[in-house]
C-alpha positions, 0 to 999 in steps of 0.5 A: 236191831238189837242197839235200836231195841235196847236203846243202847249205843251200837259202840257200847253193844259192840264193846261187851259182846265183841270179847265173847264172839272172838272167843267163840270164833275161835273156838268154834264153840257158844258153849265156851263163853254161854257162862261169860254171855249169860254175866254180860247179859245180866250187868251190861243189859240188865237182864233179867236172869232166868231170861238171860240164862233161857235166851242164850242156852236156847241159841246153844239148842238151835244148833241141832236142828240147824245140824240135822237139815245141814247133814240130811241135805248134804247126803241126799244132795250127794246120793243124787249126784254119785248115780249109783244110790238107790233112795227109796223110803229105807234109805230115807228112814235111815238117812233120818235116824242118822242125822237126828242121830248125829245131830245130837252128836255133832261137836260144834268145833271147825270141822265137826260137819266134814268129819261126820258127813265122811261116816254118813257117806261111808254108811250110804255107799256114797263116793266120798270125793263128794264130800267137799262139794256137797257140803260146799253147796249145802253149807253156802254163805254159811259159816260152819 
């Protein structure tokens, strides 16, 4: 979509962001190479700057909310499934401080999710051999 937008080749496409997918993959951060995407953007696109800077600092962004429905679903999905959690409207309340809580917080590396899903469980007396596939089943097709 983007090569047929910009009217680019798709090898040329490929060729300047490739690097910075790699390193991002590997490092299991976008904000390693926000300042290297934000230089490509500019001389390989010919970006404007202030949209260059905008678009790639608001993908950074969405990984927030993106964090809060992934750790929200997960504990809700493993509460429903332990039998032994009582949800009702506090529990509820403090599952949504928790999450936009962690949300914020959440380190965007490999594993960051796990971790932080073993406290949410933790707080809400949830067995925590569930972790795995609450977030299995959460995180589907997704790569975290």
């Amino acid at each position: 979509i983007v090569s047929v937008k910009t009217k680019l080749k798709i090898s040329y496409l490929l060729r300047k962001v490739l690097p910075h997918l790699f390193v991002s993959l590997l490092t299991g951060s976008s904000t390693t190479v926000l300042t290297e995407v934000i230089e490509t953007m500019n001389k390989s696109f010919k970006m404007d700057t202030n949209y260059a800077r905008f678009s790639a600092s608001s993908a950074v962004v969405f990984f927030v909310p993106d964090s809060i429905v992934i750790f929200a679903a997960a504990t809700f999905y493993g509460a429903m499934n332990d039998g032994h959690v009582l949800v009702d409207l506090s529990w509820m309340i403090s599952l949504f401080i928790m999450c936009v809580l962690f949300g914020i917080a959440a380190p965007p590396i490999v594993g960051g999710y796990a971790a932080i899903l073993g406290v949410m469980f933790t707080n809400f007396a949830i067995d925590s051999a569930k972790i795995s596939k609450c977030f299995q089943k959460v995180s589907k097709n997704r790569v975290v």
